[in-house]
N, CA and C atoms as an extended XYZ file, in Angstrom:
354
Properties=species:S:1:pos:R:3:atomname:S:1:resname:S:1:resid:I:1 pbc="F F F"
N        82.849       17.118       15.633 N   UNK     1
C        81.930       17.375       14.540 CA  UNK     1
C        82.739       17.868       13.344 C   UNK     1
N        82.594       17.258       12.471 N   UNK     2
C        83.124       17.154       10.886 CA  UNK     2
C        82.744       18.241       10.160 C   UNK     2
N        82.971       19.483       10.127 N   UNK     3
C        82.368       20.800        8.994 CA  UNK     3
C        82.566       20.764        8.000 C   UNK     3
N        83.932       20.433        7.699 N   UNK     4
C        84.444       20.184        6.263 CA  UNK     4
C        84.326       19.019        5.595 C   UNK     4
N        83.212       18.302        6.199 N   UNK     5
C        83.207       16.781        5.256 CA  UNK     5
C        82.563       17.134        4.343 C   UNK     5
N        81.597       16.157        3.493 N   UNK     6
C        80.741       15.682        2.272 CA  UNK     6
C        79.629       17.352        2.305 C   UNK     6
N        79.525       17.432        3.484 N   UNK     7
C        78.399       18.703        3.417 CA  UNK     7
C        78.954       20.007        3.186 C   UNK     7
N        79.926       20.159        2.971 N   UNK     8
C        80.369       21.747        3.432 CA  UNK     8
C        80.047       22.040        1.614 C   UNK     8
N        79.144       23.341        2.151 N   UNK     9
C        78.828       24.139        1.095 CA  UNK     9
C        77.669       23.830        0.281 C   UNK     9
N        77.194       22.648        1.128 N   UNK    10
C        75.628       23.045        0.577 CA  UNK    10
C        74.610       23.679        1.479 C   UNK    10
N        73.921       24.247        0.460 N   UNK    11
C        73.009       24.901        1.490 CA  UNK    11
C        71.480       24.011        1.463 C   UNK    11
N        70.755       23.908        2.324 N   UNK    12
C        69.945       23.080        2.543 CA  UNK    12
C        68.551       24.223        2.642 C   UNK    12
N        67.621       23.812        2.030 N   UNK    13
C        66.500       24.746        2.166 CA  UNK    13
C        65.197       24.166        2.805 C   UNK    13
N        64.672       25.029        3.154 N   UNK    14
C        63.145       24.413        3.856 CA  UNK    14
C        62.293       25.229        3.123 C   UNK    14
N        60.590       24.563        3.022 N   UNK    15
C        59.913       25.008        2.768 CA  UNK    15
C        59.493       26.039        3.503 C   UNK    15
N        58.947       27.066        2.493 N   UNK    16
C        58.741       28.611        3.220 CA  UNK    16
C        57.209       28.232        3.839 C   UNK    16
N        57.011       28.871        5.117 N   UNK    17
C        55.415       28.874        5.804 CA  UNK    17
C        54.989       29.855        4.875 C   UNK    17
N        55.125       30.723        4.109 N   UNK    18
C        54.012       31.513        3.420 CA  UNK    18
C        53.777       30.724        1.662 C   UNK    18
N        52.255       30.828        1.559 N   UNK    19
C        52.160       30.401        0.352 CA  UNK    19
C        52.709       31.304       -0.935 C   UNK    19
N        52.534       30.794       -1.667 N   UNK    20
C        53.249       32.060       -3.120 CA  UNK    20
C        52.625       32.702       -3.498 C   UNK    20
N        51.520       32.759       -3.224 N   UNK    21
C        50.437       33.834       -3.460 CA  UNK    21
C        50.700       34.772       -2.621 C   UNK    21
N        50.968       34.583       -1.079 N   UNK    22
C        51.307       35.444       -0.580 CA  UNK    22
C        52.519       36.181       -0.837 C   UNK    22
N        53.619       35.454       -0.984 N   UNK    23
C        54.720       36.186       -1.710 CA  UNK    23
C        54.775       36.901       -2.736 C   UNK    23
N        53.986       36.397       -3.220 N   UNK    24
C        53.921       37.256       -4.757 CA  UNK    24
C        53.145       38.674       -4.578 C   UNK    24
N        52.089       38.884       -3.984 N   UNK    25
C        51.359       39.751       -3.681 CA  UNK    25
C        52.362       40.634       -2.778 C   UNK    25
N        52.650       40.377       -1.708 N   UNK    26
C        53.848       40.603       -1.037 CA  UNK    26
C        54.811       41.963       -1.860 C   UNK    26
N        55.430       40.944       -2.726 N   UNK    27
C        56.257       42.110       -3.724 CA  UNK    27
C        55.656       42.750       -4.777 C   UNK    27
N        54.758       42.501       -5.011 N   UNK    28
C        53.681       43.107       -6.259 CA  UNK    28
C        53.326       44.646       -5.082 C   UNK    28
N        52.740       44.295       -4.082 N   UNK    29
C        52.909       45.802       -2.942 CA  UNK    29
C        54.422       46.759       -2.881 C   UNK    29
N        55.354       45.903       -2.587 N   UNK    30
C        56.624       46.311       -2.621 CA  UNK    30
C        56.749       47.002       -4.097 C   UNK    30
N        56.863       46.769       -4.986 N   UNK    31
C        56.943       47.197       -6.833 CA  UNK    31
C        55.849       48.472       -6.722 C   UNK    31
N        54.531       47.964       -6.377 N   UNK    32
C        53.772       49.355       -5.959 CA  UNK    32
C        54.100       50.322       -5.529 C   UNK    32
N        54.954       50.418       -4.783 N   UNK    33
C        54.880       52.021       -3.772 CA  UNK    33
C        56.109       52.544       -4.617 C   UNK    33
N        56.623       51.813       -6.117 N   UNK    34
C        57.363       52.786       -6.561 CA  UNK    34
C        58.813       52.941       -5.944 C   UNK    34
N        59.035       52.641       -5.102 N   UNK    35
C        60.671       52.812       -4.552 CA  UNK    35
C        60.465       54.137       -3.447 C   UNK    35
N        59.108       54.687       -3.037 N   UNK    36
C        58.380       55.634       -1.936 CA  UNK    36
C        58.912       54.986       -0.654 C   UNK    36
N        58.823       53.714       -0.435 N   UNK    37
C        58.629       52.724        0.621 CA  UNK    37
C        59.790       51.901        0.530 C   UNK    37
N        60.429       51.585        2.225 N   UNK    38
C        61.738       50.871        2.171 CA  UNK    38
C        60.751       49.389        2.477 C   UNK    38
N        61.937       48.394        2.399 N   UNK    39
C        61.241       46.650        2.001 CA  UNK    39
C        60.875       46.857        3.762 C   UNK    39
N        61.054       47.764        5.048 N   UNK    40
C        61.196       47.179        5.841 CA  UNK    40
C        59.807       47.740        6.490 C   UNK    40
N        59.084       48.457        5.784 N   UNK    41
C        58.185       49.498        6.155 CA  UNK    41
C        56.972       48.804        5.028 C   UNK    41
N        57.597       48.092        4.331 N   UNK    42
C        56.432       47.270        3.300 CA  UNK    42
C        56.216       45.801        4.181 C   UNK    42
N        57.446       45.301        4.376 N   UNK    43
C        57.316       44.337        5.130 CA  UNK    43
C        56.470       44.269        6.404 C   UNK    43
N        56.377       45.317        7.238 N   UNK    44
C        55.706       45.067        8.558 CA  UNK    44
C        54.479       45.165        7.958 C   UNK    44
N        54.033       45.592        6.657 N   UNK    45
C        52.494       45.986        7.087 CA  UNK    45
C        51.524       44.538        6.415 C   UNK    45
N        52.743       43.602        5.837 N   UNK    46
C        52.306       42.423        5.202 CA  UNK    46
C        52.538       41.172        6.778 C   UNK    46
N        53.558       41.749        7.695 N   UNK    47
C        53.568       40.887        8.991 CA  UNK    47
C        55.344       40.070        8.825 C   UNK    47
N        56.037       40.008        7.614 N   UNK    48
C        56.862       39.415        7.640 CA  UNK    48
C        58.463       40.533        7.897 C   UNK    48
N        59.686       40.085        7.680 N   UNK    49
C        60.772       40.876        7.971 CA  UNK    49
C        61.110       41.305        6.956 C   UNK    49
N        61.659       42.734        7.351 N   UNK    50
C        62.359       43.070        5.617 CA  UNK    50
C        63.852       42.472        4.431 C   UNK    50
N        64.231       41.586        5.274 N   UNK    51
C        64.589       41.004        4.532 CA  UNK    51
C        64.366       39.782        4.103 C   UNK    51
N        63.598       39.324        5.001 N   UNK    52
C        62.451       38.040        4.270 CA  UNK    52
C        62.109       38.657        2.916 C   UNK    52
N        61.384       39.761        2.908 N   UNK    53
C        60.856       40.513        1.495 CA  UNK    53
C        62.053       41.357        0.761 C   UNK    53
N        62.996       41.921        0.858 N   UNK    54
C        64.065       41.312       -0.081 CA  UNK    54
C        64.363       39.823       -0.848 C   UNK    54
N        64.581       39.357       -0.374 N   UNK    55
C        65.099       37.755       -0.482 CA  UNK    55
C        64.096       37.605       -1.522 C   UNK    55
N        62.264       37.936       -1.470 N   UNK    56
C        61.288       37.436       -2.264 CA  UNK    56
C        61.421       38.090       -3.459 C   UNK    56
N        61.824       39.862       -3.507 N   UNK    57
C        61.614       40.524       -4.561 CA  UNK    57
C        63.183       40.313       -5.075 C   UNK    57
N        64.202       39.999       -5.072 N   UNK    58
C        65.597       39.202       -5.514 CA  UNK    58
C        64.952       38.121       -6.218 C   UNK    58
N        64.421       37.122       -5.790 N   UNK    59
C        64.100       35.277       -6.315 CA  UNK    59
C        62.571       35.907       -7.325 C   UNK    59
N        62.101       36.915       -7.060 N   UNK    60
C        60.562       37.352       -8.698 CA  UNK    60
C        61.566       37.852       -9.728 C   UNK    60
N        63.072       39.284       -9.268 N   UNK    61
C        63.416       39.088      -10.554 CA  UNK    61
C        64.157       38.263      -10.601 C   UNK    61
N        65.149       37.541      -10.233 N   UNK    62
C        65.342       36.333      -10.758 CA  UNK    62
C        64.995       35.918      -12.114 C   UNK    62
N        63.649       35.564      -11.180 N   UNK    63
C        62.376       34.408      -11.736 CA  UNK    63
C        62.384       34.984      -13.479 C   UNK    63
N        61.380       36.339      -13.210 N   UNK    64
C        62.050       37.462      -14.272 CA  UNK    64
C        62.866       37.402      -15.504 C   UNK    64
N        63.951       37.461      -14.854 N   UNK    65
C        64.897       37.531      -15.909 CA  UNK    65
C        65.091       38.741      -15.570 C   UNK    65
N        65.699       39.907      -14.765 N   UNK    66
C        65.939       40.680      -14.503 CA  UNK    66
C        67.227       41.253      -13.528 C   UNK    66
N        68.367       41.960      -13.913 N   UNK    67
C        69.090       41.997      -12.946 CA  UNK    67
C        69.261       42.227      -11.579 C   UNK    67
N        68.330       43.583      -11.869 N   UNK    68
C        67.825       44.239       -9.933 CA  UNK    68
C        66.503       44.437      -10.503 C   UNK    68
N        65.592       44.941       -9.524 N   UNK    69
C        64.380       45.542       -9.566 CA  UNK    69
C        63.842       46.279       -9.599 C   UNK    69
N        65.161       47.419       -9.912 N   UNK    70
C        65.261       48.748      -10.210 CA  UNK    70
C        64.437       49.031      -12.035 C   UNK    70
N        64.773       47.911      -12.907 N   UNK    71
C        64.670       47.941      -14.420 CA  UNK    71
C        63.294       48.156      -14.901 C   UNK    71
N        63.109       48.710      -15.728 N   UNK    72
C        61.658       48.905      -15.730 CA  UNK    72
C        61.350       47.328      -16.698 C   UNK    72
N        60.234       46.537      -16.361 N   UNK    73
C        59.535       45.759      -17.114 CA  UNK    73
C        59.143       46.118      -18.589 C   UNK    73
N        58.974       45.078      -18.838 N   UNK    74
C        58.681       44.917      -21.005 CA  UNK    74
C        56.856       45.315      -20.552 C   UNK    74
N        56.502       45.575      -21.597 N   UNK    75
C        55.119       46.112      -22.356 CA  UNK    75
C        54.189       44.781      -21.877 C   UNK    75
N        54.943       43.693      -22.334 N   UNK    76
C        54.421       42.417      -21.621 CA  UNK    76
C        54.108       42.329      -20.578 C   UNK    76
N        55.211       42.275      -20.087 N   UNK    77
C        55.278       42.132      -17.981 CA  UNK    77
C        54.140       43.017      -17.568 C   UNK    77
N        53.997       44.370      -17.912 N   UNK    78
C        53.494       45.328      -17.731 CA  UNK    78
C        52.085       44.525      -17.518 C   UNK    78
N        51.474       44.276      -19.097 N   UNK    79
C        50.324       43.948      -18.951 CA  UNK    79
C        50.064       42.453      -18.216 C   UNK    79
N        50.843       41.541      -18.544 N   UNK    80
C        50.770       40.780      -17.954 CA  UNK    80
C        50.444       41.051      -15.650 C   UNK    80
N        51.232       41.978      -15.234 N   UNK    81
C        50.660       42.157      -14.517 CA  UNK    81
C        49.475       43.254      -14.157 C   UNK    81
N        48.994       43.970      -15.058 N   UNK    82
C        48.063       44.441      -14.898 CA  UNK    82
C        46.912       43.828      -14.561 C   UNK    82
N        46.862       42.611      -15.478 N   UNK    83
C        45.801       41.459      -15.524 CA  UNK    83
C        45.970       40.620      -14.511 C   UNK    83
N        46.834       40.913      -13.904 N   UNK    84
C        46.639       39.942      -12.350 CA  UNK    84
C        46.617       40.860      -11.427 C   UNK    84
N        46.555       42.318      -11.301 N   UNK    85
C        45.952       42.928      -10.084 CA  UNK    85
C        44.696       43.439      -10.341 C   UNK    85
N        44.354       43.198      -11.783 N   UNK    86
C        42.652       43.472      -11.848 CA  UNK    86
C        41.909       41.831      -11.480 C   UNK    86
N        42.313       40.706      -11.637 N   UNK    87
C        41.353       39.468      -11.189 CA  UNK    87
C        41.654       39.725       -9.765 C   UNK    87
N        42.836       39.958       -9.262 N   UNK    88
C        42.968       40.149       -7.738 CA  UNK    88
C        42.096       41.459       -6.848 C   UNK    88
N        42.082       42.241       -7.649 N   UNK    89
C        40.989       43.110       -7.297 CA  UNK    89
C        39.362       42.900       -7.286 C   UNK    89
N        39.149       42.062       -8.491 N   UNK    90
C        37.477       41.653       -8.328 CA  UNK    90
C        37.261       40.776       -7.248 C   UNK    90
N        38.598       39.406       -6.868 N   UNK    91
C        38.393       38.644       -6.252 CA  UNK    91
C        38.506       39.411       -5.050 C   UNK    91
N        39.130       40.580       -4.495 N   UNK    92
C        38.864       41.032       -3.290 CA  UNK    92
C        37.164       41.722       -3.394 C   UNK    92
N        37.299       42.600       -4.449 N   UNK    93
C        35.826       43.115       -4.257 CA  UNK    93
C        34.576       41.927       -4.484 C   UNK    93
N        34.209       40.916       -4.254 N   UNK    94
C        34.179       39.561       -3.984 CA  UNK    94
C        33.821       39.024       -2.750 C   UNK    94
N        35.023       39.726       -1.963 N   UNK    95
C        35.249       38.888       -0.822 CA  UNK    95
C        34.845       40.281       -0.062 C   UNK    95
N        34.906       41.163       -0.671 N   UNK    96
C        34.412       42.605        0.893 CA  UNK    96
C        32.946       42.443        0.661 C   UNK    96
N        32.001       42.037       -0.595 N   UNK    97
C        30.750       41.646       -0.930 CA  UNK    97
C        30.394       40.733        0.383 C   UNK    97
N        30.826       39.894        0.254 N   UNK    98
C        30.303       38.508        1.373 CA  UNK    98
C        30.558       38.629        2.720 C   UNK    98
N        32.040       39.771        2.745 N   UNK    99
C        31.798       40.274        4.929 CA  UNK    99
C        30.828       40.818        5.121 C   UNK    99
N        30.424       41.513        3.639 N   UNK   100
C        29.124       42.832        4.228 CA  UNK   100
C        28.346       42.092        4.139 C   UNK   100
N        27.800       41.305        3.458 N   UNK   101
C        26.454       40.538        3.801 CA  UNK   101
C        26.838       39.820        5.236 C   UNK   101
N        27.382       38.689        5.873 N   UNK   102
C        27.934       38.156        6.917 CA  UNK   102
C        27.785       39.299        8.170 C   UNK   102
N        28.709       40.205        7.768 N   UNK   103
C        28.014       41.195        8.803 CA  UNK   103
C        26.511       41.775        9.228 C   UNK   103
N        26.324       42.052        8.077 N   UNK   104
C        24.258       42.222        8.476 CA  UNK   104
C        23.963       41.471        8.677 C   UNK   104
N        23.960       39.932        8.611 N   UNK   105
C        23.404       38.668        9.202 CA  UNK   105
C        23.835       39.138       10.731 C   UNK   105
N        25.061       39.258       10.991 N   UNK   106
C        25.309       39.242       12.077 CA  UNK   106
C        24.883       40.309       12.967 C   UNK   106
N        24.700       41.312       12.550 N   UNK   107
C        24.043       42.466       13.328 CA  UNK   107
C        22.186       42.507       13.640 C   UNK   107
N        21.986       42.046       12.519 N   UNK   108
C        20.392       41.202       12.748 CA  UNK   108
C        20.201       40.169       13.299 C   UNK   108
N        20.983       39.157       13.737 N   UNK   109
C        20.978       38.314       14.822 CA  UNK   109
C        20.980       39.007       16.063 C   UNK   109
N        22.107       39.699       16.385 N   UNK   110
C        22.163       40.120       17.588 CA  UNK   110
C        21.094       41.206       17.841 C   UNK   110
N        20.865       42.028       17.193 N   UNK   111
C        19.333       42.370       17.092 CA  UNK   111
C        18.482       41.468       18.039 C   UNK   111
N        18.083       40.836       17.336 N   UNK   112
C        16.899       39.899       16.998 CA  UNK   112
C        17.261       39.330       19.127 C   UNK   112
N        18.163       38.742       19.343 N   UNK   113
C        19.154       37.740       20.263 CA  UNK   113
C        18.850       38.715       21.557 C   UNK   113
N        19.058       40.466       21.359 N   UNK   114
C        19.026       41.818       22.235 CA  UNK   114
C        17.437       41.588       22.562 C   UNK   114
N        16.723       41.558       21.549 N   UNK   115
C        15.256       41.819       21.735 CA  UNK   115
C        14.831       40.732       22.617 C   UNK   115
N        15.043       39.345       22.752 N   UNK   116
C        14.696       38.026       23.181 CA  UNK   116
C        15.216       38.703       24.884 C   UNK   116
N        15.858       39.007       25.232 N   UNK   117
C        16.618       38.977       26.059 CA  UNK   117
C        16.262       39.967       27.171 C   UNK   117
N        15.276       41.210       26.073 N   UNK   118
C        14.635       41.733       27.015 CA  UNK   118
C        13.332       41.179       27.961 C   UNK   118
């Protein structure tokens, strides 16, 4: 087997199983806790490894324009993400709206399902 032929030194990438929403949210949690929280203690509670979530918050600043992730963001960035954890917030408060209804359906069924049964 040939190591040093035509291939040596590229690196070959695969598509990531998490969507970018999830990534992004991902390190938007990580940026949250302020530097309180290590990537590896942010990472378990999102399910992935902590340096999977390195690797993500490295490739946002990147993305950025930022050296580390230590730097504080422009007035922009700032608001710019403000305005995406407030639509992300309605769209969760949204979505806890429709378990709670789903759930009382579901507890009044079984109700209803308990009573038949007697």
């Amino acid at each position: 087997m040939d190591l040093d032929g035509p291939r040596k030194g590229v690196l070959v990438r695969r598509k990531s199983p998490y969507p970018a929403e999830f990534r992004t949210d991902a390190v938007a949690l990580y940026r949250a806790a302020g530097g309180k929280r290590t990537y590896a203690a942010v990472a378990a509670d999102v399910g992935v490894t902590g340096e999977t979530l390195r690797s993500w918050v490295r490739q946002a600043d990147k993305q950025a324009g930022r050296a580390s992730g230590r730097s504080e963001p422009s007035a922009e960035g700032r608001e710019e993400e403000l305005a995406r954890l407030r639509a992300e917030n309605g769209r969760l408060r949204k979505a806890e709206k429709e378990w709670e209804l789903e759930r009382e359906i579901l507890r009044r069924a079984a109700q209803y399902f308990a009573s038949m049964a007697e």
